[in-house]
C-alpha positions in Angstrom: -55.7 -35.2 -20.8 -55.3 -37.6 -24.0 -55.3 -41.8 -22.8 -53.2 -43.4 -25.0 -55.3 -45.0 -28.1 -55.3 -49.1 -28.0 -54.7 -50.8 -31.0 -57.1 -52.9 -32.8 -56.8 -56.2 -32.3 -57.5 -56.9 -36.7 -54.3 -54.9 -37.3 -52.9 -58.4 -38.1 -55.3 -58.7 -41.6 -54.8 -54.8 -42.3 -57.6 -54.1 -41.8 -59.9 -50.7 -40.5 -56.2 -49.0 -40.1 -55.8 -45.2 -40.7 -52.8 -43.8 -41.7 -52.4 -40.0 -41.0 -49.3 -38.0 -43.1 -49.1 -34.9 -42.5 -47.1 -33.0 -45.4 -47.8 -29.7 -47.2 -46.5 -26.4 -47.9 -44.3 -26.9 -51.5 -44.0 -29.8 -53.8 -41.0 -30.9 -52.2 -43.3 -32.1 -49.1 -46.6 -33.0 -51.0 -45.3 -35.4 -53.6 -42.9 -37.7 -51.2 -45.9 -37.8 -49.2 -48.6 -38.6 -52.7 -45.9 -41.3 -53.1 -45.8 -43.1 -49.9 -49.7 -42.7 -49.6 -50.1 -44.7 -53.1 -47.8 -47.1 -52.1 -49.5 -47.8 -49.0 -53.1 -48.2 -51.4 -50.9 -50.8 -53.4 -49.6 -53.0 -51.0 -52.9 -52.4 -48.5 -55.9 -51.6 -50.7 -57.9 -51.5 -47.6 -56.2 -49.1 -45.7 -57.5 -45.3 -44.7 -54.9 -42.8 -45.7 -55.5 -38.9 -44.3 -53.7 -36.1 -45.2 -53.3 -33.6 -42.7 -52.0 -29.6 -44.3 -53.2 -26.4 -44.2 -55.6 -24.3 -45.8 -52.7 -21.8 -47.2 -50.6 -24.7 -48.9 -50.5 -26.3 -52.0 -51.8 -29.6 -50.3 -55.3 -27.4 -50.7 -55.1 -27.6 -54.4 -53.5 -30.9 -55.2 -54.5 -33.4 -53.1 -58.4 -32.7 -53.7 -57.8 -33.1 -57.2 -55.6 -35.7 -56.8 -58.6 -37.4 -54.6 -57.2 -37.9 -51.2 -58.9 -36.7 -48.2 -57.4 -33.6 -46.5 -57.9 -32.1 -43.3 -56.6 -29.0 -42.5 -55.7 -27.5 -38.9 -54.0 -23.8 -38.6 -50.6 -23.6 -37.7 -49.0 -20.4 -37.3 -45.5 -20.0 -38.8 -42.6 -18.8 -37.1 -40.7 -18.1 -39.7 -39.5 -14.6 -39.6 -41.4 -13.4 -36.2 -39.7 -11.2 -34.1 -40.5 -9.6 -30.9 -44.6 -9.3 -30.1 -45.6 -11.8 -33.3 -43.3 -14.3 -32.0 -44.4 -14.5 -28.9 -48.2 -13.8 -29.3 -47.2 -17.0 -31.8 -45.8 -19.3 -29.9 -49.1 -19.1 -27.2 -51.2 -20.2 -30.0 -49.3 -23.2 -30.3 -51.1 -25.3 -27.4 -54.5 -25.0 -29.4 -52.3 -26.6 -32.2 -51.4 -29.5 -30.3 -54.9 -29.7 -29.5 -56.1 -29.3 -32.8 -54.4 -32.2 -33.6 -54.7 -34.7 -30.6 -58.8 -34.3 -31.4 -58.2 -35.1 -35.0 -55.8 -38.3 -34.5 -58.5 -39.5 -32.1 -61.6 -38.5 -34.3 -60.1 -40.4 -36.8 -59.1 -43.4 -34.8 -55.0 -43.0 -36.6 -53.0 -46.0 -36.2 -50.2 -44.5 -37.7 -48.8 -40.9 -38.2 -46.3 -40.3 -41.0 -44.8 -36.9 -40.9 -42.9 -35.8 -44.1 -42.6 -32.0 -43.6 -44.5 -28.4 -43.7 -46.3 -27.0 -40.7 -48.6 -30.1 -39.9 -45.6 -32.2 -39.3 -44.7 -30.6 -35.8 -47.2 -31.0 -34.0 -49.2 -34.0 -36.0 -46.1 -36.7 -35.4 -45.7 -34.6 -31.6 -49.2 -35.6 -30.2 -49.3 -38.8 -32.1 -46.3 -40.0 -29.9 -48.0 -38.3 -26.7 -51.2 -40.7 -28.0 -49.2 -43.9 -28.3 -49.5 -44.0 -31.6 -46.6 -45.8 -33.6 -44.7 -42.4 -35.4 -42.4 -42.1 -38.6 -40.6 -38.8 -40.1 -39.2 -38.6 -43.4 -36.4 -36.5 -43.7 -35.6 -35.4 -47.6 -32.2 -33.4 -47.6 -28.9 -34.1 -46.6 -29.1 -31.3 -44.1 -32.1 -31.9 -42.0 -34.7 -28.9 -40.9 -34.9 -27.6 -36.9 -38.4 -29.4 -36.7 -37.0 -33.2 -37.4 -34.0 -32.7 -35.7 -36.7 -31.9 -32.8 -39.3 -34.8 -33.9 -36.1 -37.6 -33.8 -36.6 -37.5 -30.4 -40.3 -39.0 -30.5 -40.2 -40.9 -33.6 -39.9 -44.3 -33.5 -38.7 -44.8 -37.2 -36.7 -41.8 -39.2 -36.6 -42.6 -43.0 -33.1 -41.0 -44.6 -33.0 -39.5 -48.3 -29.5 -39.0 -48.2 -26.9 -40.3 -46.1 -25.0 -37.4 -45.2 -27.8 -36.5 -43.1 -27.2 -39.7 -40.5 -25.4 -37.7 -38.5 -27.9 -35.6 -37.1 -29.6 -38.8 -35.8 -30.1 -41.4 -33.5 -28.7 -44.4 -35.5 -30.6 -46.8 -33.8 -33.8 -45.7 -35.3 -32.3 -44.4 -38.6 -33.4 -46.4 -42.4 -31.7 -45.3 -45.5 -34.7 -45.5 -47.7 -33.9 -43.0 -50.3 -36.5 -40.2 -51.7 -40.2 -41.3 -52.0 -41.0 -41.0 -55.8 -44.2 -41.2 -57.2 -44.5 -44.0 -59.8 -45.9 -42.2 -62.4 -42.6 -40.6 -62.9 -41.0 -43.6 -63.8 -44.4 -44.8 -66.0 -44.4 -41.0 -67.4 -40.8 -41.0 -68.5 -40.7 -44.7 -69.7 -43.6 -44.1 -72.1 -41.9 -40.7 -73.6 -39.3 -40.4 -76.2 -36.4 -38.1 -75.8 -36.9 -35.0 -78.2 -35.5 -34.8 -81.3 -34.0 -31.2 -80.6 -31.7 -30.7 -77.8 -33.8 -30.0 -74.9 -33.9 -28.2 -71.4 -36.1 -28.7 -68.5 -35.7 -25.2 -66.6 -37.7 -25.2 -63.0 -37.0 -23.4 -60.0 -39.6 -26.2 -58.0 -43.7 -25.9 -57.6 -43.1 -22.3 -56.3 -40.5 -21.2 -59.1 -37.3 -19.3 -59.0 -37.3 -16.2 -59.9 -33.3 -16.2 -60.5 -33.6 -19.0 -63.4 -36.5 -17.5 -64.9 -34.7 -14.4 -65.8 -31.4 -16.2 -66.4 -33.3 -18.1 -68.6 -34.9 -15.2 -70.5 -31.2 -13.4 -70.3 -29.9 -16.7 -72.0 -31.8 -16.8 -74.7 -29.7 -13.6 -76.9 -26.7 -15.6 -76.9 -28.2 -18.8 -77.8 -29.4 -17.5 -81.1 -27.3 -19.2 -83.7 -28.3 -22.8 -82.0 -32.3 -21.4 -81.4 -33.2 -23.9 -84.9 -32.3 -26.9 -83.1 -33.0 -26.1 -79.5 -35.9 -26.4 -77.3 -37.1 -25.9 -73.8 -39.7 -27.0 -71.4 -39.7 -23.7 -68.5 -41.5 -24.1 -65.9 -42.0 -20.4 -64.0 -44.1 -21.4 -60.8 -46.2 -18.0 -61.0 -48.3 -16.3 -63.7 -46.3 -13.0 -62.7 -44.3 -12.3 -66.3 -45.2 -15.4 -67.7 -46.6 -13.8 -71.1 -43.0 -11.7 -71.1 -40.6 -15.1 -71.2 -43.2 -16.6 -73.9 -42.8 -13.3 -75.9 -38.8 -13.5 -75.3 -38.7 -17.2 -76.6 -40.3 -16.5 -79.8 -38.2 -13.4 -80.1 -35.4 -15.8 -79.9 -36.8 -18.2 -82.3 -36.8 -21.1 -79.5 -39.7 -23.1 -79.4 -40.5 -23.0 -75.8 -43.7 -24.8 -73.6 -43.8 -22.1 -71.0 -46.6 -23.0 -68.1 -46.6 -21.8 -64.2 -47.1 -25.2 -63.1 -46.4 -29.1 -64.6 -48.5 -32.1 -63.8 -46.9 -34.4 -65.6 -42.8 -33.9 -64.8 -42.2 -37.4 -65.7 -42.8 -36.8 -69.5 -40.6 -33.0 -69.4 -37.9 -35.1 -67.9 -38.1 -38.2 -70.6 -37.7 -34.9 -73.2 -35.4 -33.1 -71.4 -31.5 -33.6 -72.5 -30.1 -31.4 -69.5 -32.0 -30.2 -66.8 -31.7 -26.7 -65.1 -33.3 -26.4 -61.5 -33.4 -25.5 -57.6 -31.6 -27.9 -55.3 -34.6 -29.2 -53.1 -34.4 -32.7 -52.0 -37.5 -34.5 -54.5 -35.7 -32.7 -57.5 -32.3 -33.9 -57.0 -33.7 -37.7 -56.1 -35.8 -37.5 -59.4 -32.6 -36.3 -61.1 -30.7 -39.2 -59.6 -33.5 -41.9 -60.0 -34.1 -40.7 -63.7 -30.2 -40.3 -64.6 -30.6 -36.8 -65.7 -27.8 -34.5 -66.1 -28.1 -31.2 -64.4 -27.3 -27.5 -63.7 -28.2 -27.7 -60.3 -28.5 -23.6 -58.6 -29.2 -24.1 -54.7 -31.6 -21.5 -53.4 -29.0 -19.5 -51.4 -31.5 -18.7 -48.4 -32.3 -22.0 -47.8 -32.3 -23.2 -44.1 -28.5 -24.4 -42.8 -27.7 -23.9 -46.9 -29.2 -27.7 -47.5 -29.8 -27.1 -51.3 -26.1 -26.8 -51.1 -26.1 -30.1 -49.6 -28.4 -31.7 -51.4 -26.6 -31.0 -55.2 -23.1 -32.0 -53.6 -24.7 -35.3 -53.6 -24.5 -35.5 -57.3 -22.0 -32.9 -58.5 -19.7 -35.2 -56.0 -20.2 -38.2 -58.5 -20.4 -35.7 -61.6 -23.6 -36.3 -62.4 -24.4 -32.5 -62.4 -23.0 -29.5 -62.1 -23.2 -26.5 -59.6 -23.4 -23.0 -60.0 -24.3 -20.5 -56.9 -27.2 -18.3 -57.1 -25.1 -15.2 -57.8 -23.1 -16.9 -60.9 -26.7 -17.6 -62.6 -26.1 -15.6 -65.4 -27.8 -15.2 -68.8 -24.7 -15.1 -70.1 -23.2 -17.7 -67.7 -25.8 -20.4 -68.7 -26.1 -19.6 -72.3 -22.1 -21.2 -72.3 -22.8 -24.2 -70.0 -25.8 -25.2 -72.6 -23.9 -24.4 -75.7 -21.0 -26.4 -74.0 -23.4 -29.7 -73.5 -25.2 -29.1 -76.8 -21.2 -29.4 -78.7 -20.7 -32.2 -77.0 -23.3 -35.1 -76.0 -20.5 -37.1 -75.0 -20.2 -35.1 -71.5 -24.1 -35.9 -71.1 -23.2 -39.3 -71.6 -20.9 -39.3 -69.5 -23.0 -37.8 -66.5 -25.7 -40.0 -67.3 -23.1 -43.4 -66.4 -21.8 -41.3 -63.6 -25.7 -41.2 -62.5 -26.1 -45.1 -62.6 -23.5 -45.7 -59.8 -26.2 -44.9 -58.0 -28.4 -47.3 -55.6 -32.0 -48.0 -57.5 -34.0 -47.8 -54.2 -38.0 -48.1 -54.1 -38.3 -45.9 -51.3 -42.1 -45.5 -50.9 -42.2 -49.4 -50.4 -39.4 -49.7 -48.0 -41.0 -46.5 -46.0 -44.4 -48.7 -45.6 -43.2 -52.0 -45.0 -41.1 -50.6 -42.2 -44.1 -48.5 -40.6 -45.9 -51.8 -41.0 -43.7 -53.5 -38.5 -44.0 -50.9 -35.8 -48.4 -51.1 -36.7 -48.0 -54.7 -36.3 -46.4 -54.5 -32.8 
């Protein structure tokens, strides 16, 4: 139904390619994929880079703003369908697959990147059934039912962590590391650590409900250190936002309270210790930044891989783990007035931190795709 698309013969000056990456959904999708689309502008200013989401994501706010192109295509979720919705579901999905075999060829892709959210499926699927060159990107160390499907058709699978090698071909396997945006590293260079001692507290770009109101539960026992303590919260939801504020000048904690953070690089270079979710981009900027943590793993995440993904660093002892149910007020309130008695076990997870590799990820993911282009 679909020839295969023939490559231009001017791939060798880089020039007139399109890229197509098709991420979306959360944060923890968007930003590897706003990383590995700047670096391709760096090392190939001439390049066309697409985005490919949906209209329900986050991809719908931030990367208009950010000033990429986006297209969207509808992809219904299977998530959670039983019965008559699942199957009255999964007979939309040919128009899907047709969505986005007309948009690869409308836009002439030369490569298809797919780093996760609904658009990945069936984006890196009909590329390969195109003849166009492939790549996934695979954050966590436990990797989600859709790449385990999609290693079968990509030619190139880029690894965050390497406990998740074993779910793969190794032939076609590249430990790259996470994709991080370079303006975390600008951001947190060109930022002084606070004066008072400091926590980051975010649940991801969707929030977690369980650290907001540990967080807010924390805050009656921390009252004797509330002079010399600050803390950067951020809630991912307007929902109760004006209640924490009120609960942090109760306290007498200064507090910068906000539903959503632009500029993470600059909380982190503030930030002393670091209380979050587990997803994949958080514990790689926590790794890349040497930034202590409490790490909390969303419980209900698929095959546990927030789990997974904090083991990585508590395994070193560059962080510590609770479980979703431990999350206290009462429980955090001691683990921050342990690290704020004693900088020296900060210190100590920050050296623990540097054992790890320093890897520009975003660079290594496009000079590798740039092979299989060049073909």
């Amino acid at each position: 139904m679909f020839p295969r698309i023939d490559h231009r013969s001017d791939m060798q000056n880089n020039e007139n390619i399109t890229v197509v990456i098709a991420a979306g959904g959360t944060g923890g999708h968007i930003f590897p994929g706003l990383a590995v689309a700047e670096a391709i502008k760096k090392l190939h200013p001439q390049t066309r880079v697409i985005f490919v989401g949906t209209p329900r994501g986050l991809e719908s706010i931030i990367l208009p703003k950010e000033g990429w192109d986006l297209q969207v295509i509808k992809v219904p979720s299977l998530k959670d369908r039983r019965g008559f919705a699942k199957f009255f579901t999964v007979l939309r999905l040919p128009k899907v697959l047709l969505q986005a075999a007309l948009l690869l060829r409308r836009h002439h892709a030369d490569l298809v990147i797919g780093v996760g959210g609904y658009t990945s499926g069936p984006m890196v699927l009909m590329g390969r059934c195109l003849g166009i060159p492939t790549a996934i990107v695979e954050h966590n160390a436990i990797p989600g039912f859709t790449n385990r499907l999609l290693a079968r058709v990509a030619k190139k699978i880029f690894l965050s962590f390497d406990d998740a090698k074993r779910f793969f071909p190794a032939e076609r396997v590249v430990f790259s590391g996470a994709p991080l945006r370079e303006r975390i590293f600008q951001s947190a260079r060109a930022e002084p650590p606070s004066e008072k001692f400091t926590i980051f507290c975010f649940g991801g770009s969707l929030g977690a409900k369980r650290l907001n109101t540990a967080m807010q539960e924390a805050l009656p026992h921390l009252r004797d250190i509330a002079p010399h303590l600050a803390v950067i919260h951020q809630t991912g939801k307007e929902e109760g936002i004006d209640r924490l504020r009120a609960a942090y000048v109760q306290a007498g904690v200064e507090a910068q309270v906000e539903p959503f953070i632009d500029d993470m690089g600059k909380c982190y270079a503030k930030a002393h210790l670091v209380v979050a979710r587990a997803g994949a981009t958080t514990v790689a900027e926590l790794a890349a930044l040497r930034k202590p943590s409490i790490l909390v793993p969303y419980p209900h995440a698929a095959d546990d891989h927030q789990r997974a993904n904090a083991e990585t660093l508590t395994r070193i002892g560059g962080a510590i783990m609770l479980r979703d149910e431990e999350c206290t007020g009462e429980t955090l309130a001691s683990e921050i007035r342990k690290y704020d008695a004693d900088r020296n076990l900060l210190q100590g997870m920050e050296a623990r931190l540097q054992s790890l590799p320093a890897q520009n990820a975003a660079t290594t993911i496009v000079e590798q795709c740039w092979g299989m282009v060049n073909v």
